[in-house]
PDB file of the backbone (N, CA, C, O) and the ligand in Angstrom, with CONECT records:
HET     ZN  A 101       1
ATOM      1  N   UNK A   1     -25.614  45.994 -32.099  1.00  0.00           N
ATOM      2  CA  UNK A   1     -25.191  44.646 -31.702  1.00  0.00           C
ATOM      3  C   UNK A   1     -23.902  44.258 -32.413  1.00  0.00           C
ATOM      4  O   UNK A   1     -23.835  44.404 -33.634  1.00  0.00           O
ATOM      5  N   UNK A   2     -22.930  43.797 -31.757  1.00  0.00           N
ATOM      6  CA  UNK A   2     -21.742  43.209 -32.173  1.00  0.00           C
ATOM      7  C   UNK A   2     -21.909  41.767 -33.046  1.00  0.00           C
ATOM      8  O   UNK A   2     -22.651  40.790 -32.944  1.00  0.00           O
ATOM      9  N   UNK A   3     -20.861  42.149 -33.922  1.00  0.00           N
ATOM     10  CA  UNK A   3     -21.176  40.641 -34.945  1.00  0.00           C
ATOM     11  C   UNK A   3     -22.251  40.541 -35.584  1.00  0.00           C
ATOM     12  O   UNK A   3     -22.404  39.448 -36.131  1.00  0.00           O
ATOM     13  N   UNK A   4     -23.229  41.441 -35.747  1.00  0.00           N
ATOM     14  CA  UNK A   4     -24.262  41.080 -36.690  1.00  0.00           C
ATOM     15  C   UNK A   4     -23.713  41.256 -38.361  1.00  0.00           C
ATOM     16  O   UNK A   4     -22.912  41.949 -38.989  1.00  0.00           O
ATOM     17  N   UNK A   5     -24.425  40.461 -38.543  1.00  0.00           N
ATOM     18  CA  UNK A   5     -24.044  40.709 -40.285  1.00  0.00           C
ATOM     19  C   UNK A   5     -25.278  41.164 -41.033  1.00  0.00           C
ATOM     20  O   UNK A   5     -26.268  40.487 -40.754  1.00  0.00           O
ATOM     21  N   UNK A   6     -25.381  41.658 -41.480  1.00  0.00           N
ATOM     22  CA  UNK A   6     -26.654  42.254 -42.546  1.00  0.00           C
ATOM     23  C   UNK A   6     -26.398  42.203 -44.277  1.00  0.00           C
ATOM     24  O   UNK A   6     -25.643  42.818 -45.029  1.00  0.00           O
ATOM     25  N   UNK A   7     -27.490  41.087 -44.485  1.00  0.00           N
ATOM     26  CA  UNK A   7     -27.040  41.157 -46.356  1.00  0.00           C
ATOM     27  C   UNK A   7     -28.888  41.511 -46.370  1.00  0.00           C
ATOM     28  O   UNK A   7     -29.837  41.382 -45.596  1.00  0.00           O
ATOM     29  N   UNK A   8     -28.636  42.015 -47.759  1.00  0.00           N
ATOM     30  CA  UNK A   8     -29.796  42.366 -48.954  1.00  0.00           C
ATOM     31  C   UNK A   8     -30.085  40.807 -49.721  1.00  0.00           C
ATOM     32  O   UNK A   8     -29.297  40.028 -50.258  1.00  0.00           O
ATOM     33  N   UNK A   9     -31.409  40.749 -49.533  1.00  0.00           N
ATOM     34  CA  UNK A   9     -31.820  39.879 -50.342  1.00  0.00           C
ATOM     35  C   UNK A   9     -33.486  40.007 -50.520  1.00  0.00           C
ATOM     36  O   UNK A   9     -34.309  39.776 -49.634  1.00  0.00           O
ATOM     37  N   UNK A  10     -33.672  40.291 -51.433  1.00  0.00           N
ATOM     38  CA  UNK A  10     -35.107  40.233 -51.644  1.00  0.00           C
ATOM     39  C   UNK A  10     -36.121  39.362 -51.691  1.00  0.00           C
ATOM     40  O   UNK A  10     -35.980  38.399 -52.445  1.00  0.00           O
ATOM     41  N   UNK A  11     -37.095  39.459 -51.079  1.00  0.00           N
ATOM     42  CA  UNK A  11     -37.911  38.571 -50.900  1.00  0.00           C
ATOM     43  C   UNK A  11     -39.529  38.845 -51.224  1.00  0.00           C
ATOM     44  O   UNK A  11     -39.656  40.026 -51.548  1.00  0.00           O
ATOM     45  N   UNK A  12     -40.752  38.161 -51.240  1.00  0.00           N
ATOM     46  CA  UNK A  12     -41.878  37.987 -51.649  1.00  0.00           C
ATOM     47  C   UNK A  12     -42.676  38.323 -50.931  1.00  0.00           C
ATOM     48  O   UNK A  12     -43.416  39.228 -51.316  1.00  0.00           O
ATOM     49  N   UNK A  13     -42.831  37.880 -49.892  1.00  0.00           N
ATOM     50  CA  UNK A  13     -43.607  38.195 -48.728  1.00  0.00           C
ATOM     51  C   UNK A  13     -43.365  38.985 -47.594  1.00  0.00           C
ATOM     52  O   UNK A  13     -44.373  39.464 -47.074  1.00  0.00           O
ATOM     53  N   UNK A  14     -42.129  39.279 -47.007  1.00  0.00           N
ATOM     54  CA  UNK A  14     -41.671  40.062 -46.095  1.00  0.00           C
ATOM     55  C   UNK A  14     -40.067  40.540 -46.168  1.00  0.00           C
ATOM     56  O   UNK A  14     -39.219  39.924 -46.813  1.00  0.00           O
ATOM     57  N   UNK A  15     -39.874  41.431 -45.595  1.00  0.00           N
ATOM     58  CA  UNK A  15     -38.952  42.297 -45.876  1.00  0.00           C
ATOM     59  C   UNK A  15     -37.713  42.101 -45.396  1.00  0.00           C
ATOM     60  O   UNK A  15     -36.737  42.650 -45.908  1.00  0.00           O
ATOM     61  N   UNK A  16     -37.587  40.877 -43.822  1.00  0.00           N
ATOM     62  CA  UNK A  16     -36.452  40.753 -43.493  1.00  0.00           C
ATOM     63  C   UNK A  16     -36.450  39.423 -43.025  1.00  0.00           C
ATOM     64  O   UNK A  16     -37.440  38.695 -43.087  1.00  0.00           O
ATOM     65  N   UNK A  17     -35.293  39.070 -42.528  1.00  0.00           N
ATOM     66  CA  UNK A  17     -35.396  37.513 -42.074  1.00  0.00           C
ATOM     67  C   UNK A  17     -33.938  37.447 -40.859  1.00  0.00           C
ATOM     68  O   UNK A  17     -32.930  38.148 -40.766  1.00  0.00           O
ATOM     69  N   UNK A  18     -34.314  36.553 -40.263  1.00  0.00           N
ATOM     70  CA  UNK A  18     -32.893  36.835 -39.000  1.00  0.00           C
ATOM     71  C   UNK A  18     -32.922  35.074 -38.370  1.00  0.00           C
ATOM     72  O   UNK A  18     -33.839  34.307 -38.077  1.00  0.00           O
ATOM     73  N   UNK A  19     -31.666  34.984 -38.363  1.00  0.00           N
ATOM     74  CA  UNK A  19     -30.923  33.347 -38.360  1.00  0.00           C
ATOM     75  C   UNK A  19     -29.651  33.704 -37.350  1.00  0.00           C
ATOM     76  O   UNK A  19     -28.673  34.138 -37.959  1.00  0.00           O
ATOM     77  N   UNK A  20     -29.510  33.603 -36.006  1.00  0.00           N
ATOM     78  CA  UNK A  20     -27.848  33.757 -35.337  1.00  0.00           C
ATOM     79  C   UNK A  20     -28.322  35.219 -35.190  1.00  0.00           C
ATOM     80  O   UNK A  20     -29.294  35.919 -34.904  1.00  0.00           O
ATOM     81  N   UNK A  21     -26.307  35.253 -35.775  1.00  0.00           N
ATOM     82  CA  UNK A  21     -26.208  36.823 -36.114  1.00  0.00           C
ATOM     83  C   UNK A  21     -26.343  37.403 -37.459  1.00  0.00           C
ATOM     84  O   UNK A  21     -25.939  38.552 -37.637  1.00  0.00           O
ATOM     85  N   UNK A  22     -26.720  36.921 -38.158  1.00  0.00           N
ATOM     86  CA  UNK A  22     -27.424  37.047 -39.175  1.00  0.00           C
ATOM     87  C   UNK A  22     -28.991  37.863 -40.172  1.00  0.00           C
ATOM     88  O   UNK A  22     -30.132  37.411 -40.262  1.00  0.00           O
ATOM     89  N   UNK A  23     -28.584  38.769 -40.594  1.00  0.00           N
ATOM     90  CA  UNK A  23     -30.333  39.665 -40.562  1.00  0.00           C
ATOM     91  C   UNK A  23     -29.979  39.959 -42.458  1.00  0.00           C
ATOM     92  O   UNK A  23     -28.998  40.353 -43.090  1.00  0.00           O
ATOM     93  N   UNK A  24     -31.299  39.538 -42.796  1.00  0.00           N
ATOM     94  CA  UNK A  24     -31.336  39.694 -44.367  1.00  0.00           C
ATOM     95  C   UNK A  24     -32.471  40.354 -44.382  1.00  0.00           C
ATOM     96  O   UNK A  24     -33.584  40.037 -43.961  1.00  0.00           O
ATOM     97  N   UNK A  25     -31.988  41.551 -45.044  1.00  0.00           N
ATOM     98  CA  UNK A  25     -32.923  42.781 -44.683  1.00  0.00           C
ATOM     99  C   UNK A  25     -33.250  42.955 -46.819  1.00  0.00           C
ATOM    100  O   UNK A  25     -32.361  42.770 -47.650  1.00  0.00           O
ATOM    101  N   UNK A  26     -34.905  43.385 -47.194  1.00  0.00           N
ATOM    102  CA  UNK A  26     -34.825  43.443 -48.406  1.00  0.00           C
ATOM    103  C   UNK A  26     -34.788  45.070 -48.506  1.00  0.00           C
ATOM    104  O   UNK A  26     -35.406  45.870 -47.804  1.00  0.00           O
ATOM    105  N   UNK A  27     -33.782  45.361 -49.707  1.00  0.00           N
ATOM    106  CA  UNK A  27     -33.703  47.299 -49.534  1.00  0.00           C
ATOM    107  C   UNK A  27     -34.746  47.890 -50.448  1.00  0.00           C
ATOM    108  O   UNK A  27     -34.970  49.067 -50.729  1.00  0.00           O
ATOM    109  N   UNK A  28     -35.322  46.784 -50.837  1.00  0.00           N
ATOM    110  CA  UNK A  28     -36.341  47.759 -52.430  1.00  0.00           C
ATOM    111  C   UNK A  28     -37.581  47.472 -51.088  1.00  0.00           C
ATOM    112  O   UNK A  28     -38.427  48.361 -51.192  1.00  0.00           O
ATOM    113  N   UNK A  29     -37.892  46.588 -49.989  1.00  0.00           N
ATOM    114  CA  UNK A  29     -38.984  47.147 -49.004  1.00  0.00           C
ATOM    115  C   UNK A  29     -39.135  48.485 -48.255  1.00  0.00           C
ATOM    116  O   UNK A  29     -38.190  49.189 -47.898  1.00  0.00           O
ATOM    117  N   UNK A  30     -40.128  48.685 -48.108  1.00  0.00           N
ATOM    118  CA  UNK A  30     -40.424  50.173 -47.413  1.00  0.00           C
ATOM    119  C   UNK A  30     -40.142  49.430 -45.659  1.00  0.00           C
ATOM    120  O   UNK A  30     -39.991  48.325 -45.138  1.00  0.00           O
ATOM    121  N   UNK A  31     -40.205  50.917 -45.266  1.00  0.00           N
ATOM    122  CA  UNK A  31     -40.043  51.174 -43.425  1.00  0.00           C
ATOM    123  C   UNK A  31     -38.586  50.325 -43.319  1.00  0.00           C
ATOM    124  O   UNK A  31     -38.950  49.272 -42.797  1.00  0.00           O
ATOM    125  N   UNK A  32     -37.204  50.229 -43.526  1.00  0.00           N
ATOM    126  CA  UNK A  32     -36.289  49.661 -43.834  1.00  0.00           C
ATOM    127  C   UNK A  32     -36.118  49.839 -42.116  1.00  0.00           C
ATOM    128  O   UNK A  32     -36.276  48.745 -41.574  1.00  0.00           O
ATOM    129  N   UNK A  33     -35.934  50.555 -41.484  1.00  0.00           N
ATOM    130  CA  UNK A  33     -35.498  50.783 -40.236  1.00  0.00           C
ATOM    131  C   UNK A  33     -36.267  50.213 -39.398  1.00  0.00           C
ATOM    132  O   UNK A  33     -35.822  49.688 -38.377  1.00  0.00           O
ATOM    133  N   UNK A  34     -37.534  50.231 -39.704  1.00  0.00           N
ATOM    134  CA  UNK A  34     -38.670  49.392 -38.623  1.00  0.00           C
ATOM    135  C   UNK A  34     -38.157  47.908 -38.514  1.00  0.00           C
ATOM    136  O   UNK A  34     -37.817  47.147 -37.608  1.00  0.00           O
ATOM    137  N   UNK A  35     -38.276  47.872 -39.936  1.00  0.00           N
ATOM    138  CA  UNK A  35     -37.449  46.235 -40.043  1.00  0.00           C
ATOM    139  C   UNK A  35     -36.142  45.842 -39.391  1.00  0.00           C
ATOM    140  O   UNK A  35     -35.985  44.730 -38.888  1.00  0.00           O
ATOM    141  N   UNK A  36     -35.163  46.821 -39.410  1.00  0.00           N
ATOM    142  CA  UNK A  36     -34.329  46.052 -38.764  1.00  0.00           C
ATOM    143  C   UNK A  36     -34.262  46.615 -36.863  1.00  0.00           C
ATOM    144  O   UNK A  36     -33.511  46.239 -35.963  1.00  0.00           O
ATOM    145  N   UNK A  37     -35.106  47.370 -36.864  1.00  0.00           N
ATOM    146  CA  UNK A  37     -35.756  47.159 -35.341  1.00  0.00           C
ATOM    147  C   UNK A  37     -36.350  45.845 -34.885  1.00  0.00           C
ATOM    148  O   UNK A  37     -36.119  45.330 -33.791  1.00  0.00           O
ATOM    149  N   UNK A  38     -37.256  45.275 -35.967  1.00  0.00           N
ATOM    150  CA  UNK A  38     -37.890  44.098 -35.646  1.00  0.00           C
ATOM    151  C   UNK A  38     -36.557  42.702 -35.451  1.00  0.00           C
ATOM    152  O   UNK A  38     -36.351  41.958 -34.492  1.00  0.00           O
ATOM    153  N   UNK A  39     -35.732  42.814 -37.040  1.00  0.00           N
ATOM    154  CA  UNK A  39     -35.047  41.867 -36.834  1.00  0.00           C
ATOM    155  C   UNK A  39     -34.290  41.686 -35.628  1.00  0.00           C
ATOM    156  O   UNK A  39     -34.460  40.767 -34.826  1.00  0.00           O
ATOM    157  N   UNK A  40     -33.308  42.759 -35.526  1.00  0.00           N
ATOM    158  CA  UNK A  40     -32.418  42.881 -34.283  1.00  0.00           C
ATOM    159  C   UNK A  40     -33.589  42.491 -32.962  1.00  0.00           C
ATOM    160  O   UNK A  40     -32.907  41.947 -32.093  1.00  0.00           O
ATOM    161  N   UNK A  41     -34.451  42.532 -32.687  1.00  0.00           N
ATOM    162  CA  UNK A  41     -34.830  42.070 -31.765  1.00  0.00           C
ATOM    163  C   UNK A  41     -35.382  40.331 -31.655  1.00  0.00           C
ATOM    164  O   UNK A  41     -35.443  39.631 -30.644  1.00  0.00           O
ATOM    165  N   UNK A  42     -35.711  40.004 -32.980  1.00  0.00           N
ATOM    166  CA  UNK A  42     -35.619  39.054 -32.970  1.00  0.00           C
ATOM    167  C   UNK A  42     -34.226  38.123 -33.037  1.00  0.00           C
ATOM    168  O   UNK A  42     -34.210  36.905 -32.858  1.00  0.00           O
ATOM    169  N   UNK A  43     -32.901  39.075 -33.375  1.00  0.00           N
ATOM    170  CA  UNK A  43     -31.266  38.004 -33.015  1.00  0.00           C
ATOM    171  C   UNK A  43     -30.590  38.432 -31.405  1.00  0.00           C
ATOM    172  O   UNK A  43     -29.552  38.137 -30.812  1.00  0.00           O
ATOM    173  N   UNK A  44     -32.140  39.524 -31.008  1.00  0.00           N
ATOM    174  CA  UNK A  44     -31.376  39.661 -29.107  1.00  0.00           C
ATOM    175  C   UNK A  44     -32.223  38.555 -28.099  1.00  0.00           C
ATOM    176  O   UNK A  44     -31.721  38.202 -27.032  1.00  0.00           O
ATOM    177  N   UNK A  45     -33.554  38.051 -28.554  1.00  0.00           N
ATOM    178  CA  UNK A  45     -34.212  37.363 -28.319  1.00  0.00           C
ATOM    179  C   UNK A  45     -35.009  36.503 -28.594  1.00  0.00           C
ATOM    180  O   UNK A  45     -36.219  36.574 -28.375  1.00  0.00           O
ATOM    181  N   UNK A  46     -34.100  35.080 -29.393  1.00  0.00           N
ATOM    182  CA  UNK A  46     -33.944  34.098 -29.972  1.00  0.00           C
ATOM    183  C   UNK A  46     -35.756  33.489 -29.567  1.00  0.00           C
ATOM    184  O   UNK A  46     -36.605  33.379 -30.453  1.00  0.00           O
ATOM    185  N   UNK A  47     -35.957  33.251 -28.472  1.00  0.00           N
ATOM    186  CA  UNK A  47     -36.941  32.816 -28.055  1.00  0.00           C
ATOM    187  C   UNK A  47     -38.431  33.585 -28.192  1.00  0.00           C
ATOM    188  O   UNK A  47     -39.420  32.896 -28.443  1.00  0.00           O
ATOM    189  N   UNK A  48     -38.567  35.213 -27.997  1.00  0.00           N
ATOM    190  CA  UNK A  48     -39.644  35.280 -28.364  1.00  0.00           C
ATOM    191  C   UNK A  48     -40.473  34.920 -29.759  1.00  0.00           C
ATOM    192  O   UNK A  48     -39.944  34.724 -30.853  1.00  0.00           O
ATOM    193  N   UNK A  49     -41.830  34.880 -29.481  1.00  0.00           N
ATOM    194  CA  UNK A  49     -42.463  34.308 -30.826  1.00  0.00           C
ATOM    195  C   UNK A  49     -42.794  35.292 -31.738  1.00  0.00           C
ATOM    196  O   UNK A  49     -42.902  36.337 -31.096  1.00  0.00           O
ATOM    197  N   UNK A  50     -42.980  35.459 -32.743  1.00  0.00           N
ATOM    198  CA  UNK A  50     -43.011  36.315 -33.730  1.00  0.00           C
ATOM    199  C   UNK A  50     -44.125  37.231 -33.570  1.00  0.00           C
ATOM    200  O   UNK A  50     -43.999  38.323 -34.125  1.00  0.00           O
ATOM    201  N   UNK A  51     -44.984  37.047 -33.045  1.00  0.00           N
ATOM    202  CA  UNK A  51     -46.486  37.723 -32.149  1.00  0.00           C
ATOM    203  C   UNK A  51     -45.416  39.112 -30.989  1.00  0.00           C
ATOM    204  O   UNK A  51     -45.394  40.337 -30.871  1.00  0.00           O
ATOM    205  N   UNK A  52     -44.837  38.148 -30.498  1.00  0.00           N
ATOM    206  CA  UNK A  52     -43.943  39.179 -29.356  1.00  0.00           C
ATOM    207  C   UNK A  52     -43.254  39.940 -29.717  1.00  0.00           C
ATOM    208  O   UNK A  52     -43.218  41.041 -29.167  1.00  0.00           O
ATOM    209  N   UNK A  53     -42.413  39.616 -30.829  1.00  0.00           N
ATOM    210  CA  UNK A  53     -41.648  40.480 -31.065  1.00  0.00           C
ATOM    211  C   UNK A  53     -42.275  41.470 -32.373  1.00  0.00           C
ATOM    212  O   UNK A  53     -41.723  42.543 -32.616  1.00  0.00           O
ATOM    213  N   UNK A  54     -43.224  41.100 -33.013  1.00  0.00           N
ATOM    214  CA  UNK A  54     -43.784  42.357 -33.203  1.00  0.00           C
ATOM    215  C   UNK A  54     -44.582  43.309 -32.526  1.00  0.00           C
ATOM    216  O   UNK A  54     -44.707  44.406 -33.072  1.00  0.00           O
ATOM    217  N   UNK A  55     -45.257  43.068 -31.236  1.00  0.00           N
ATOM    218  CA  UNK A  55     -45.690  43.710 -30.437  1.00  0.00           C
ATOM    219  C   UNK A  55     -44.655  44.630 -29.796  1.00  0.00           C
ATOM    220  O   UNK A  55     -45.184  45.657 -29.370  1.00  0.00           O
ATOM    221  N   UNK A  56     -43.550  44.577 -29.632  1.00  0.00           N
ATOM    222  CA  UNK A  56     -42.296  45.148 -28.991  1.00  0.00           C
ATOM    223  C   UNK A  56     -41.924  45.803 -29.917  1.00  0.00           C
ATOM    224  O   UNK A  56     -41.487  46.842 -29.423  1.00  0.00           O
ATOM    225  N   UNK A  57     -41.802  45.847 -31.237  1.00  0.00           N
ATOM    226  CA  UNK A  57     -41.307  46.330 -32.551  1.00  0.00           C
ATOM    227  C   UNK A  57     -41.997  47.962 -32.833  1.00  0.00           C
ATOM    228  O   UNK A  57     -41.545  49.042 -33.213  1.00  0.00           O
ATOM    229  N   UNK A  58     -43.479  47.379 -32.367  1.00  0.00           N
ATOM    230  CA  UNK A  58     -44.631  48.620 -32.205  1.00  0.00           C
ATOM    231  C   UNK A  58     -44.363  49.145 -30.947  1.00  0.00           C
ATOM    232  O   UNK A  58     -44.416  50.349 -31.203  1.00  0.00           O
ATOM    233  N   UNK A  59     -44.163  49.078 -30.001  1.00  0.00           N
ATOM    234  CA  UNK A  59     -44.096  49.194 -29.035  1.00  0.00           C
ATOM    235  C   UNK A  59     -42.823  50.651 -28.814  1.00  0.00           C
ATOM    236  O   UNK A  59     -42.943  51.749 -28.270  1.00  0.00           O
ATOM    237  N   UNK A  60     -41.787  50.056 -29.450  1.00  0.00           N
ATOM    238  CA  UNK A  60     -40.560  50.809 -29.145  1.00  0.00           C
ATOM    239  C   UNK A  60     -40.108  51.294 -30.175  1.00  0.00           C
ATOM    240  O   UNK A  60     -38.995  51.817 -30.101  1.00  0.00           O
ATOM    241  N   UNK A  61     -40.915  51.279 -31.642  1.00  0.00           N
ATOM    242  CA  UNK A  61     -40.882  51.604 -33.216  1.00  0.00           C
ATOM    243  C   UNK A  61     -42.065  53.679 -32.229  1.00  0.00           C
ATOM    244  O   UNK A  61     -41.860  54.849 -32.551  1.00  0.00           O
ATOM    245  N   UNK A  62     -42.634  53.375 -31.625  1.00  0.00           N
ATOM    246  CA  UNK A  62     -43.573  54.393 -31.165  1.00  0.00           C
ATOM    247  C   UNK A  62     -42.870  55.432 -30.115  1.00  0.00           C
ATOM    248  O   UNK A  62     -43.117  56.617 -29.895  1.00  0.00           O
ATOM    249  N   UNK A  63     -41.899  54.541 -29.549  1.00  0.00           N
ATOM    250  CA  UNK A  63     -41.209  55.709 -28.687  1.00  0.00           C
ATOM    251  C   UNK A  63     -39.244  56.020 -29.107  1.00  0.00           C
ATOM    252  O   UNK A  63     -38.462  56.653 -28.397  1.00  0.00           O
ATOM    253  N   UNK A  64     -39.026  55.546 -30.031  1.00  0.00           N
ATOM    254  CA  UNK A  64     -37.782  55.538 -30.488  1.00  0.00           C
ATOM    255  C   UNK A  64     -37.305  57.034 -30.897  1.00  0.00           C
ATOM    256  O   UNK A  64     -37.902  57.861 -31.585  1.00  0.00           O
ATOM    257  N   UNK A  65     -35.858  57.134 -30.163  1.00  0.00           N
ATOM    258  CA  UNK A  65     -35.522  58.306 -29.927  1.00  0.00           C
ATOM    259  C   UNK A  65     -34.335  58.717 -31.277  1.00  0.00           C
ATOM    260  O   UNK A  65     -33.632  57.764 -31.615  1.00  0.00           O
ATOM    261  N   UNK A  66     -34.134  59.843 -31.913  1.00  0.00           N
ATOM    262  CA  UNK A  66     -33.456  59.902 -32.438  1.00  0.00           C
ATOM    263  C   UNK A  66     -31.726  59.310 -32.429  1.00  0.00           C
ATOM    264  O   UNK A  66     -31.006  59.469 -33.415  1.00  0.00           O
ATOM    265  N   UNK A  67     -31.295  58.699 -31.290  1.00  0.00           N
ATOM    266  CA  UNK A  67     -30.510  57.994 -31.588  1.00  0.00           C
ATOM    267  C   UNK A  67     -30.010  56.907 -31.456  1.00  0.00           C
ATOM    268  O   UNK A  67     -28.818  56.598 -31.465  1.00  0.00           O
ATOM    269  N   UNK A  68     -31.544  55.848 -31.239  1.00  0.00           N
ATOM    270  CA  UNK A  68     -32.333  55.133 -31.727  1.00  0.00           C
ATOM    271  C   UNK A  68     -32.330  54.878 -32.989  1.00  0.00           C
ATOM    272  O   UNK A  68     -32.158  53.692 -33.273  1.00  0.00           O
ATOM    273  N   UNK A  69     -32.461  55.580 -33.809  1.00  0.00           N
ATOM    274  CA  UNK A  69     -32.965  56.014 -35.292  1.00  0.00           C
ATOM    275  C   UNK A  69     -31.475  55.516 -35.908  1.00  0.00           C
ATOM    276  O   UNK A  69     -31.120  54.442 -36.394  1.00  0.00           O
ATOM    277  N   UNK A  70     -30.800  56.722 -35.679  1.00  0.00           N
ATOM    278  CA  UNK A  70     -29.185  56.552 -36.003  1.00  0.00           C
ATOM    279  C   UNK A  70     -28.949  55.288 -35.890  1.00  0.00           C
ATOM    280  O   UNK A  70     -28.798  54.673 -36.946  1.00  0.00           O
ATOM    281  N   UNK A  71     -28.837  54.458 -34.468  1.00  0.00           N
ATOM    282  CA  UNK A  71     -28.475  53.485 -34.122  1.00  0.00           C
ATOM    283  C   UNK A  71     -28.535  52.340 -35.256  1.00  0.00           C
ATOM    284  O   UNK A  71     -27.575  51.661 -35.622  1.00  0.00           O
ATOM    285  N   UNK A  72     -29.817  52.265 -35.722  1.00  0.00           N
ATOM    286  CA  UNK A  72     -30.901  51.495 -36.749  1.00  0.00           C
ATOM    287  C   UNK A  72     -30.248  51.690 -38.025  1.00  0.00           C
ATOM    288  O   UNK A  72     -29.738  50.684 -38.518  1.00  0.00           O
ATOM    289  N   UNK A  73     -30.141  53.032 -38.807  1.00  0.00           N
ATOM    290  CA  UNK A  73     -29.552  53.427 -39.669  1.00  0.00           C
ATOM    291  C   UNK A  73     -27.854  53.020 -39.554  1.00  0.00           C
ATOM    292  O   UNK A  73     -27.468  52.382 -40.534  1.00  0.00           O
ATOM    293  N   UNK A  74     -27.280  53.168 -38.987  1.00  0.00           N
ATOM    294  CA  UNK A  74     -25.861  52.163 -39.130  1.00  0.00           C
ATOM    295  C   UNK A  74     -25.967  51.121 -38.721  1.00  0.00           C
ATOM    296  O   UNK A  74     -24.932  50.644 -38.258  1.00  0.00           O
ATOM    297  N   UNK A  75     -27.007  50.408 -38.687  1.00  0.00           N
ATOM    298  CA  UNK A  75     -26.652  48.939 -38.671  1.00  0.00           C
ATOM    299  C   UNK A  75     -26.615  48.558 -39.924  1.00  0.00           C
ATOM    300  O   UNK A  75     -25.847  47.815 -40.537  1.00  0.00           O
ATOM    301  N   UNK A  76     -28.131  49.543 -40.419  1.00  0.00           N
ATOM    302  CA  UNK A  76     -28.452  48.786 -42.230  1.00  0.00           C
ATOM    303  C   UNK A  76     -26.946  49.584 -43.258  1.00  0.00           C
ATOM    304  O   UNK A  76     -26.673  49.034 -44.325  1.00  0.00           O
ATOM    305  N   UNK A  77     -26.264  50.595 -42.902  1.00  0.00           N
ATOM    306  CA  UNK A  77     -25.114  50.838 -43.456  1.00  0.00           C
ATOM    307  C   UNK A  77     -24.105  49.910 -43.235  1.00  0.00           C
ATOM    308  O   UNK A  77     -23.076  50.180 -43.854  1.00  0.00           O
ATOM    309  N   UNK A  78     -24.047  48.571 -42.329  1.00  0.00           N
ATOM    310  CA  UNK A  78     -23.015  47.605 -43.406  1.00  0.00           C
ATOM    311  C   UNK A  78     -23.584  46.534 -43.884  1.00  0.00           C
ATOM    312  O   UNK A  78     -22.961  45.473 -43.847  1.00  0.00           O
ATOM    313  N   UNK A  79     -24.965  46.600 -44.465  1.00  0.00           N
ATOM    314  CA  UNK A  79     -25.434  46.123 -45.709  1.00  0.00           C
ATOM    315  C   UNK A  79     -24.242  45.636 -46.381  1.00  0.00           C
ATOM    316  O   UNK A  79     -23.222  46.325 -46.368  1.00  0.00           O
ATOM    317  N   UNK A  80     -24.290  44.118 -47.170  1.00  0.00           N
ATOM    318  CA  UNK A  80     -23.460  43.874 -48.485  1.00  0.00           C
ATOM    319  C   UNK A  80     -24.760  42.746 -48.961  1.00  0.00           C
ATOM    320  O   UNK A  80     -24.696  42.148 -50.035  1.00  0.00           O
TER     321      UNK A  80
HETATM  322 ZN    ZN A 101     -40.357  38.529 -37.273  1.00  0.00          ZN2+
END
């Protein structure tokens, strides 16, 4: 996705958080890539509810193709 921004910030209870274009992903959490599968789908579809978009997260976290994977992995590479 164009214009997303991705910062590190750690958090207590869950691993990422997404506002706009905006995704605050925590890096000391595990499954780092699942997460920003989840987030990014939650800044492509503002409206689903958090029920939905983790169902979709599983959904396409189950059939995700290696460049898929990649895809995921350079997003969290412009981390600041
Ligand atoms: Zn969520």
């Amino acid at each position: 996705m164009k214009g997303l921004k991705v910062i590190h910030r750690r958090f207590k209870r869950f691993y990422g958080k997404q506002s706009g274009n905006k995704i605050w992903i925590d890096l000391s959490g595990s499954q780092l890539l699942k997460t920003m599968l989840h987030e990014t789908l939650h800044a492509k579809h503002p409206k689903w509810s958090e029920a939905r978009v983790q169902k979709e997260t599983g959904r396409r976290w189950a059939k995700i193709t290696d460049r898929g994977l990649v895809r995921l992995a350079r997003l969290l590479g412009r981390v600041r």
